[in-house]
PLY file of the C-alpha trace (Angstrom):
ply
format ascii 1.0
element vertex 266
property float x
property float y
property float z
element edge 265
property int vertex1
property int vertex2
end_header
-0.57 20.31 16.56
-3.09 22.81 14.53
-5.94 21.03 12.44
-4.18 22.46 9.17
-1.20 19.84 10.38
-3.93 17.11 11.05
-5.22 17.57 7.56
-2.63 17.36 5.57
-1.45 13.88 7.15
-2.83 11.47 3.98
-4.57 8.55 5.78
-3.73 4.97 3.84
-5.55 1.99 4.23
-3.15 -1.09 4.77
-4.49 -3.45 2.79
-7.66 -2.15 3.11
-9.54 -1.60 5.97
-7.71 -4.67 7.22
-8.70 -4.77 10.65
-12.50 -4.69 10.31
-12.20 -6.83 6.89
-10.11 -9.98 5.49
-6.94 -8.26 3.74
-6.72 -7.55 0.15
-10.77 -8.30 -0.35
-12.87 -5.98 -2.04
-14.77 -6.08 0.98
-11.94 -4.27 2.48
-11.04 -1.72 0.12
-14.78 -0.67 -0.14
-14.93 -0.86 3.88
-11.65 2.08 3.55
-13.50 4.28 0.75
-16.18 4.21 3.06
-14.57 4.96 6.14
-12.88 7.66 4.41
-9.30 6.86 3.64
-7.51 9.09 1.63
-5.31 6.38 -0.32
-5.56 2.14 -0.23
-2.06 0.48 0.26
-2.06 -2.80 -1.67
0.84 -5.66 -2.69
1.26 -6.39 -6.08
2.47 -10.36 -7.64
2.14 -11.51 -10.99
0.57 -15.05 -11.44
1.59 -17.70 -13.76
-0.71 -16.42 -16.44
0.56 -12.91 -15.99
-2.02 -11.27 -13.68
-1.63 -8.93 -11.41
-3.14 -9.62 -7.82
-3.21 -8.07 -4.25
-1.72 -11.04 -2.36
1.40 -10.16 0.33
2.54 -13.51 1.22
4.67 -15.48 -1.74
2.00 -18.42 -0.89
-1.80 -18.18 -0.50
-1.86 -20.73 2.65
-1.99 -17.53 5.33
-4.90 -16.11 4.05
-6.93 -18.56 1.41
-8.01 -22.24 1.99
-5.58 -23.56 -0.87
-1.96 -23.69 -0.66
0.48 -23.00 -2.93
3.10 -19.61 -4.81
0.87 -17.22 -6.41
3.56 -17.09 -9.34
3.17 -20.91 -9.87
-0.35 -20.61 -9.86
-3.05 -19.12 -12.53
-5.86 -16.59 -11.75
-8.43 -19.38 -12.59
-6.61 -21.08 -9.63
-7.06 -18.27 -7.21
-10.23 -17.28 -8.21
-11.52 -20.42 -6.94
-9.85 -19.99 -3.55
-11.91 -18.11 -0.31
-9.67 -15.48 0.84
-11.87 -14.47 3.55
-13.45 -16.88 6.41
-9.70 -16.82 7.74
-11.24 -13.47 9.50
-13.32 -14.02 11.94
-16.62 -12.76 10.28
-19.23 -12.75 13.08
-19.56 -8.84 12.50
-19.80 -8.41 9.02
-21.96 -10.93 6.89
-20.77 -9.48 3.57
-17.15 -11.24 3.79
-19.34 -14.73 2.74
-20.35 -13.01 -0.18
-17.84 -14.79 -2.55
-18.01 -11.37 -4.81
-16.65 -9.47 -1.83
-13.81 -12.30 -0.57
-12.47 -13.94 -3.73
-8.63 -13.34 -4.82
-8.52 -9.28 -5.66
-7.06 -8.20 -9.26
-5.35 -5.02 -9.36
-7.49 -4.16 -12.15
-10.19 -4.55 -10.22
-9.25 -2.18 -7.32
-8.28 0.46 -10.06
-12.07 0.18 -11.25
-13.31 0.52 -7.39
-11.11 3.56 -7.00
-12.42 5.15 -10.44
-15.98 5.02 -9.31
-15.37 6.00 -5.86
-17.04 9.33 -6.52
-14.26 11.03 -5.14
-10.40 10.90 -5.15
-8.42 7.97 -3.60
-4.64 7.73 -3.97
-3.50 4.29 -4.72
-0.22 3.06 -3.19
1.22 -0.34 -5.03
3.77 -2.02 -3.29
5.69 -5.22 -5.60
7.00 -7.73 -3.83
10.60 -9.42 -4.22
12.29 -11.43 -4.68
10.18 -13.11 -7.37
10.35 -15.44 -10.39
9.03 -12.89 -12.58
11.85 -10.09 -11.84
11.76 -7.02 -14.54
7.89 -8.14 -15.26
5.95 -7.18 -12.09
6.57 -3.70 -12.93
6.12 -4.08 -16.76
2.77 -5.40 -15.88
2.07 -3.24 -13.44
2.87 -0.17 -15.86
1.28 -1.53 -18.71
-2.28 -1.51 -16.48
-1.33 1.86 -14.76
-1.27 2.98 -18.58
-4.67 1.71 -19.40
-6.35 4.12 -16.94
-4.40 6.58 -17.54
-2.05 6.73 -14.02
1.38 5.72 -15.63
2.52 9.29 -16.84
1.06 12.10 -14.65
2.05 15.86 -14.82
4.33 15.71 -11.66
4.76 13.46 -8.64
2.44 16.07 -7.05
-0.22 15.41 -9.32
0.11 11.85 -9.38
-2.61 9.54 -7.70
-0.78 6.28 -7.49
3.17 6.15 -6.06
4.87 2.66 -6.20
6.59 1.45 -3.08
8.66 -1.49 -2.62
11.70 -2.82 -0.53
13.54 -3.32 -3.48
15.57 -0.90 -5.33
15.75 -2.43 -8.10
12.14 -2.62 -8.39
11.60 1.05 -7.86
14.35 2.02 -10.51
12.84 0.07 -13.43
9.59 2.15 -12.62
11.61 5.20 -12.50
13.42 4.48 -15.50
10.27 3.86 -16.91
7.99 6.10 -15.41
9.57 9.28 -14.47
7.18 11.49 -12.80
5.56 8.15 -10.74
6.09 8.91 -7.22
7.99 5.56 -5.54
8.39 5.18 -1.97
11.85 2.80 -0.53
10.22 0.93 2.46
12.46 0.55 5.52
12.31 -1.95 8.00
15.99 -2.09 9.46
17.94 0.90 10.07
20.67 0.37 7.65
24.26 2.23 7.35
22.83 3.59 4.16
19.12 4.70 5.70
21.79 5.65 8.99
22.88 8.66 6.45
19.43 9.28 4.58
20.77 8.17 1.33
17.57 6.35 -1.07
18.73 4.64 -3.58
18.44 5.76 -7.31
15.20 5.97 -8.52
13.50 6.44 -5.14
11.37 10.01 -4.31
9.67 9.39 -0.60
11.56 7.22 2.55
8.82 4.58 3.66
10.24 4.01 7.52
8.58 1.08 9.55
6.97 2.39 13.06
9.39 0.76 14.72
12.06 2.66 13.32
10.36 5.40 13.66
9.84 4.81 17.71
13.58 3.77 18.09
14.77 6.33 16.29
12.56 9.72 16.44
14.92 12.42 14.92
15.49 10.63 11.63
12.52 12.08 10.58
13.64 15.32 10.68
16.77 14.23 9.09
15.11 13.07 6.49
12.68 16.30 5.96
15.81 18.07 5.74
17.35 15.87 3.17
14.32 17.13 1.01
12.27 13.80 1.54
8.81 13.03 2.72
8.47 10.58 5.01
5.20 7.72 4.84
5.34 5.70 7.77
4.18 1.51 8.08
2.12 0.42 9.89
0.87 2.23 12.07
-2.30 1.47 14.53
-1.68 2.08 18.41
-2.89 5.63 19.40
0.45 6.33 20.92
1.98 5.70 17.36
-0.25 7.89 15.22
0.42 10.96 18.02
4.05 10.24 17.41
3.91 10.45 13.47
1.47 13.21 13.54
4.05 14.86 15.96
7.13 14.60 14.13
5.03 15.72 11.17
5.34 12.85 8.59
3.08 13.06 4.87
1.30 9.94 5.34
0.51 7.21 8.07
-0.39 3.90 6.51
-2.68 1.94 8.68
-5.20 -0.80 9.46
-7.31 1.16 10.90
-8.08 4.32 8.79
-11.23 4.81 10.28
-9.71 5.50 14.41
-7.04 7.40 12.68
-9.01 9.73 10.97
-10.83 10.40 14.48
-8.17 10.54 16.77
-6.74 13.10 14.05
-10.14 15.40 14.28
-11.18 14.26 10.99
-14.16 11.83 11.23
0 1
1 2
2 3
3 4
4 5
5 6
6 7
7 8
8 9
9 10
10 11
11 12
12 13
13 14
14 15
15 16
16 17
17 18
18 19
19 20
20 21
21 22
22 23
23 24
24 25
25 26
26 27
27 28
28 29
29 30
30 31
31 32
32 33
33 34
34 35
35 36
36 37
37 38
38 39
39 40
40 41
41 42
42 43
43 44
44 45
45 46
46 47
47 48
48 49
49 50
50 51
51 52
52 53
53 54
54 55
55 56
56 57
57 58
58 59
59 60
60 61
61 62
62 63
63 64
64 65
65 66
66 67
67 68
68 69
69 70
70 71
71 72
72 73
73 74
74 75
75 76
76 77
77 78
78 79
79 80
80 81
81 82
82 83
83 84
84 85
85 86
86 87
87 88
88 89
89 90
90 91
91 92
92 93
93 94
94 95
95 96
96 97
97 98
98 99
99 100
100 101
101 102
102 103
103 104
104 105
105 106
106 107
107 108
108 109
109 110
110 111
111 112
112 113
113 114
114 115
115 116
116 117
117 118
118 119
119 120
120 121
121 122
122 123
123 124
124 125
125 126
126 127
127 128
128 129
129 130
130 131
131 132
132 133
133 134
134 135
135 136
136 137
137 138
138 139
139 140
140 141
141 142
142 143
143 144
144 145
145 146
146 147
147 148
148 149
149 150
150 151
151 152
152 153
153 154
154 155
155 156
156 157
157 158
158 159
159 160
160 161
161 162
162 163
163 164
164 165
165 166
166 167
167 168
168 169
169 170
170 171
171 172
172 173
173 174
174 175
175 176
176 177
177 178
178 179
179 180
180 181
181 182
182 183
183 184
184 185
185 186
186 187
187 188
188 189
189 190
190 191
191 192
192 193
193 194
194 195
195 196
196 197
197 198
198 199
199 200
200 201
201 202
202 203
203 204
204 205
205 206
206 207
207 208
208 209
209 210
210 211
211 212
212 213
213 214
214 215
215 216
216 217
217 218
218 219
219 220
220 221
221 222
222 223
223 224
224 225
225 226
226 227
227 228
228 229
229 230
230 231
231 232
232 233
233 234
234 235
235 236
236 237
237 238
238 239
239 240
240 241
241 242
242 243
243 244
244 245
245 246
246 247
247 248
248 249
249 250
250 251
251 252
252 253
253 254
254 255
255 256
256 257
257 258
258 259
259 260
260 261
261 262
262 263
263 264
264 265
C-alpha cells in the first residue's frame, strides 16, 4: 500500500476518542481533535424540549447515572446527569470536570469543530426508530443551517455527511438537502446490500467490519457500483490493514490515534 493510499483513508473518531474518553463527552471529541482525527462520528436524538444531543442509546442508563428516554426527557434533565465516571477515569482527571462530562449538544460540538484551528469533518448519525420521526432531521438541518453546513457547493466540498440506518431518515435530508453527503449504515448483509442497491436518497455504503471481514469483495463491488465505502467500527490492527487493503474512503474508529500510526500518519 503506497503512503498516497494511507493518506487519503479519512480517519473518524467514533464517538470521539471513545476508547481513551467516556463517549459523546466533550472530553472526547477534544481528546480526537487532538489526536488528530480527520472527522468526529456522533449520534444525533432530539429531547422533549427539542434539542439535539449526542446520546446512542434510546435511554441514558448505559452511560449517565439517571435513567430514563432521552425523547421523554428535557435538556435541563440531562444536563444534570454525569455522563462520564461510567469510564474508568484513573488516567485522565479531566473526565470529573463536569464541563468536560455533562450531556453533549450538537451545537456544542459544531462550536468545538469551528474553533478547531483546522478542518474536521463532522459525521451525524440519527437514530430510529423515534417518537419524533420527520423532526430529528428538521432539527438537525435547521442547526446545520445556522453555521452554515446545510447547503454546500457539492458533496465533495461538504464537511458534514449524515449517516443513519434508516432510509427514510436519509431521504428527508436528501429531499431537503441535496448536495449533503448521507451515508446508509449496514450491519446485516441484506438481499438488497447482496446486489449493492442504496436506497433513494443515499450517496456512500456505511458497511459494519464484520461485513466487511465475512464478505471482502463487496467492497470492490461496491467501488464499482460508483460508491465509496466508510467502514464501522473498526479498532483491531488486523481490521484497519484489511480496510486500508481493500481501499475503503474512511475507517471510523475508537481509536483514531493507533490508526493514524499504524497508517504512517502520526
Amino acid at each position: 500500500m503506497t503512503q498516497a493510499r494511507q493518506h487519503s483513508i479519512q480517519v473518524v473518531a467514533h464517538r470521539g476518542a471513545s476508547e481513551d474518553a467516556p463517549e459523546h463527552t466533550l472530553a472526547a471529541y477534544r481528546r480526537a481533535i487532538e489526536d488528530g482525527a480527520d472527522a468526529l462520528e456522533c449520534d444525533v436524538r432530539l429531547t422533549a424540549d427539542g434539542h439535539l444531543v449526542c446520546v446512542h442509546d434510546r435511554r441514558v442508563n448505559r452511560t449517565s447515572n439517571g435513567r430514563g428516554a432521552v425523547s421523554a426527557l428535557e435538556l435541563a434533565d440531562l444536563a444534570a446527569l454525569d455522563f462520564g465516571s461510567w469510564k474508568d477515569a484513573a488516567e485522565s482527571p479531566d473526565w470529573k470536570d463536569p464541563s468536560l462530562t455533562s450531556v453533549l449538544t450538537l451545537e456544542r460540538l459544531l462550536e468545538l469543530v469551528a474553533d478547531a484551528g483546522r478542518r474536521v469533518e463532522l459525521a451525524i448519525e440519527t437514530k430510529h426508530p423515534t417518537r419524533w420521526a420527520g423532526q430529528v432531521e428538521e432539527r438537525l438541518l435547521q442547526l446545520l443551517g445556522r453555521f452554515g453546513l446545510a447547503a454546500p457547493e457539492s458533496p465533495t466540498d461538504s464537511a458534514v455527511r449524515v449517516m443513519s440506518f434508516s432510509a427514510r431518515s436519509l431521504s428527508r435530508i436528501s429531499a431537503a438537502a441535496p448536495t449533503l453527503p448521507t451515508v446508509y449504515l449496514m450491519q446485516f448483509m441484506t438481499p438488497r446490500i447482496r446486489d449493492v442497491r442504496l436506497p433513494a436518497g443515499a450517496r456512500i455504503a456505511g458497511p459494519g467490519i464484520r461485513v466487511v471481514r465475512n464478505h471482502p469483495g463487496y467492497v470492490a463491488r461496491l467501488h464499482r457500483a460508483g460508491h465509496r465505502v466508510h467502514v464501522w467500527t473498526v479498532n483491531e490492527p488486523e481490521d484497519v490493514e484489511l480496510c486500508a487493503r481493500l481501499g475503503v474512503e474512511a475507517i471510523i474508529t475508537n481509536r483514531p490515534k493507533q490508526v493514524l500510526e499504524q497508517l504512517g500518519r502520526l
